[in-house]
KEVO-907244 format. One record per residue (C-alpha): residue in one letter; x, y, z negated. Coordinates in steps of 0.02 Angstrom, whole numbers, plus 50000, padded with zeros to 5 digits. Example, Ala and Ser with C-alpha at 12.3 -4.5 7.8 and 13.67 -1.06 7.14 Angstrom:
2
+----+-------+-------+-------+
: aa :    px :    py :    pz :
+----+-------+-------+-------+
:  A : 50615 : 49775 : 49610 :
:  S : 50684 : 49947 : 49643 :
+----+-------+-------+-------+
***
This chain:
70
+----+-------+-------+-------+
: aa :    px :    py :    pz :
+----+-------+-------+-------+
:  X : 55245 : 50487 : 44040 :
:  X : 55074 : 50476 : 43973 :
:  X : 54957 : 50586 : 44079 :
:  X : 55001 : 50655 : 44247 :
:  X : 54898 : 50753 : 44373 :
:  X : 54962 : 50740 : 44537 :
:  X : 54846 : 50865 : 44619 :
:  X : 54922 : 51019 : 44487 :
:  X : 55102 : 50921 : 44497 :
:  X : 55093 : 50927 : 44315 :
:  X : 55149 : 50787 : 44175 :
:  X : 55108 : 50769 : 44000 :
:  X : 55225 : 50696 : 43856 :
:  X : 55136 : 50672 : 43698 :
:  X : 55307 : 50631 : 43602 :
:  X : 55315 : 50519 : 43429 :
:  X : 55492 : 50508 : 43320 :
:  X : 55584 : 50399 : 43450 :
:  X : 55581 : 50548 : 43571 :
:  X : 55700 : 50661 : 43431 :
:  X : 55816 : 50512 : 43397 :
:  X : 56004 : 50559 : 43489 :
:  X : 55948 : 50414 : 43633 :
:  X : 55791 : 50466 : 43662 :
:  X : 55807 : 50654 : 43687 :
:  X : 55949 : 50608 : 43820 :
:  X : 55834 : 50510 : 43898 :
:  X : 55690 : 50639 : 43889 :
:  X : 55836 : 50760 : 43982 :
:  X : 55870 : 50658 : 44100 :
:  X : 55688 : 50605 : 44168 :
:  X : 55624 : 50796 : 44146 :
:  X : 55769 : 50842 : 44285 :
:  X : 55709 : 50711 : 44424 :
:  X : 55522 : 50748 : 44380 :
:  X : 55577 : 50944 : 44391 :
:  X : 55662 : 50905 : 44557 :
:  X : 55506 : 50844 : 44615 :
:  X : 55405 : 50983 : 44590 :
:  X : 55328 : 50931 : 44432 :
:  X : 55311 : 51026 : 44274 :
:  X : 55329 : 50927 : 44114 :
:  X : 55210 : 50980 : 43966 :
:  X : 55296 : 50916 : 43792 :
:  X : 55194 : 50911 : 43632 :
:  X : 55256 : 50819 : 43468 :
:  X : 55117 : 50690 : 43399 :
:  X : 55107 : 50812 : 43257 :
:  X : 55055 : 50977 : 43336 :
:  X : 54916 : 50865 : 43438 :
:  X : 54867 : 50813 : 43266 :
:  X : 54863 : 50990 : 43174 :
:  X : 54814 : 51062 : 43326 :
:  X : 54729 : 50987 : 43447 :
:  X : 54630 : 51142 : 43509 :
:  X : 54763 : 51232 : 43534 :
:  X : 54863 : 51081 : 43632 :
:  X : 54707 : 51059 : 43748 :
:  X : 54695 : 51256 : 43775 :
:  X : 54887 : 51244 : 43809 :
:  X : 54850 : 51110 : 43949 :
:  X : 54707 : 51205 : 44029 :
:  X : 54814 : 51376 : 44056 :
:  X : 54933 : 51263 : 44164 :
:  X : 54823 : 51172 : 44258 :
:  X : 54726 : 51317 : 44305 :
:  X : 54830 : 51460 : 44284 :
:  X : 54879 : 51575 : 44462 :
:  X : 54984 : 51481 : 44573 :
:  X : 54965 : 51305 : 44526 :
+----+-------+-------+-------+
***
């Protein structure tokens, strides 16, 4: 994981090519499911939508960690 706020029970995945490899996306599957379990949502952005659009990434973020019921 590469950010996670505990308070909001939400994670952020900034993923790069490894995470769309056969391997990796099991893996991703796998460690959504126990984080899910948990309580925690998962937020998933590819390296290349941060870099076309970081705006609307960060705007993305902000609705879920302040949206109604979180």
């Amino acid at each position: 994981m590469d950010f996670c706020c505990t308070s909001k029970k939400i994670i952020i995945e900034l993923d790069g090519a490894q995470h769309y490899e056969e391997e990796g996306e099991r893996k991703d599957k796998i460690r959504d499911a126990v984080l899910e379990s948990m309580g925690y949502t998962v937020l998933r952005y590819t390296d290349k939508e941060v870099n076309a659009n970081f705006r609307g990434v960060c705007e993305d973020i902000w609705n879920h960690l302040f949206s109604e019921g979180k």
